[in-house]
C-alpha positions as CSV (number, residue, x, y, z in Angstrom):
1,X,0.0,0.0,0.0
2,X,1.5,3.8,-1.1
3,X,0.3,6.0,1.0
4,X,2.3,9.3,0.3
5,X,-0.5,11.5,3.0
6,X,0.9,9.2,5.3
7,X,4.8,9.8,5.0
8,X,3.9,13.2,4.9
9,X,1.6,13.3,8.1
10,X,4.5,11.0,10.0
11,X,7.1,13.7,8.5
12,X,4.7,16.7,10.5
13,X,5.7,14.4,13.6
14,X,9.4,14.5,12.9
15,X,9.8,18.1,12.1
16,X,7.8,19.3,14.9
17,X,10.1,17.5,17.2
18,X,12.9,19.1,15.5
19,X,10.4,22.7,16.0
20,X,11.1,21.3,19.7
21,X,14.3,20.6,19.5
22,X,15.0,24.2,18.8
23,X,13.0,25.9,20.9
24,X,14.7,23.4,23.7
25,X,18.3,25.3,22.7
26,X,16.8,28.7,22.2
27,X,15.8,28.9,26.2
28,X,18.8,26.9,27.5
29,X,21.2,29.8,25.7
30,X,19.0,32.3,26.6
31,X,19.0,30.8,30.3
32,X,22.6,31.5,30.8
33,X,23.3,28.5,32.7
34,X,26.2,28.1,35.4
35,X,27.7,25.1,37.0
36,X,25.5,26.5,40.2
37,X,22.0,26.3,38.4
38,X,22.7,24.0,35.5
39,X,21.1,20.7,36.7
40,X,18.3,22.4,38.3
41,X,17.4,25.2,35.9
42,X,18.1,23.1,32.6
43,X,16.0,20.4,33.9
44,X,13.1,22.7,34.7
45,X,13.6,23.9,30.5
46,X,13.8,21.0,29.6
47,X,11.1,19.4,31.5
48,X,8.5,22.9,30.2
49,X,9.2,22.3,27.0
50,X,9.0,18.1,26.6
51,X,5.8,19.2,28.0
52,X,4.7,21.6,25.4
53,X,6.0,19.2,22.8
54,X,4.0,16.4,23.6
55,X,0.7,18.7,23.7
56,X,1.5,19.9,20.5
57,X,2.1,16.4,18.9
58,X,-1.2,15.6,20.4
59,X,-2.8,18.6,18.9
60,X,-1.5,17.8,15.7
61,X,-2.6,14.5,15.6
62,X,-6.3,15.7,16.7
63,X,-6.6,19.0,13.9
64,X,-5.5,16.9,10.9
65,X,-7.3,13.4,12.5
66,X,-3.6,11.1,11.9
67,X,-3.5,13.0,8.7
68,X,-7.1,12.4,6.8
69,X,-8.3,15.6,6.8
70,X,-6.3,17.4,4.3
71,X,-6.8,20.8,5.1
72,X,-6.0,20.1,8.6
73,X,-2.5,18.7,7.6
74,X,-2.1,21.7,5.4
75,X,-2.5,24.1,7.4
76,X,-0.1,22.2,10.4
77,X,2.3,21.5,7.1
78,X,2.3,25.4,7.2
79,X,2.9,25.9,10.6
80,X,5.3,23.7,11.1
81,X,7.7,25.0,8.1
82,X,7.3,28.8,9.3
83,X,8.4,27.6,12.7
84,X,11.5,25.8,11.4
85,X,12.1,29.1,9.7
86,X,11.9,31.3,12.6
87,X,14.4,28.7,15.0
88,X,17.0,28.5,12.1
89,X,18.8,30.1,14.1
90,X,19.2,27.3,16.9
91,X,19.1,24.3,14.0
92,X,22.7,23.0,15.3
C-alpha cells in the first residue's frame, strides 16, 4: 500500500520535534546557565518544553485526524515549516 498522506503526516511528527528541539536550545542559551544552576534550571527547560511538545504532537494529531483531513495537515504543514524558519537560528 502507497500512501504518500501518510509519509507526509509522520514527517509533520518529525519536524515538529525538530520545531522542539530548537526551541529546547533557544531557552537553555537564553537561560545562561552556570555550573550552580545547571542541573536544576536546565531540567526545569527542559522538562517545560517536553511538555509543550507532547501537547503539541497531540494537537496535531487531533486537527489533521492522523492526517485524513487534508486541510487540517495543510495548514499544520504550514505551521510547522514557518516555525523551522523562525528557529534556524538554533538548527545546530
Amino acid at each position: 500500500m502507497n500512501r504518500p498522506d501518510l509519509l507526509e503526516h509522520e514527517q509533520g511528527h518529525f519536524d515538529l520535534c525538530e520545531v522542539y528541539v530548537r526551541q529546547l536550545r533557544k531557552q537553555l542559551l537564553a537561560a545562561n546557565l552556570k555550573a550552580f544552576n545547571l542541573i536544576k534550571d536546565g531540567n526545569a527547560i527542559y522538562k517545560q518544553v517536553y511538555a509543550a511538545y507532547l501537547d503539541r504532537q497531540e494537537l496535531y494529531e487531533r486537527e489533521t485526524n492522523h492526517g485524513l483531513d487534508r486541510a487540517g495537515q495543510v495548514k499544520w504543514n504550514k505551521s510547522i515549516s514557518d516555525e523551522l524558519s523562525t528557529l534556524e537560528a538554533y538548527s545546530e
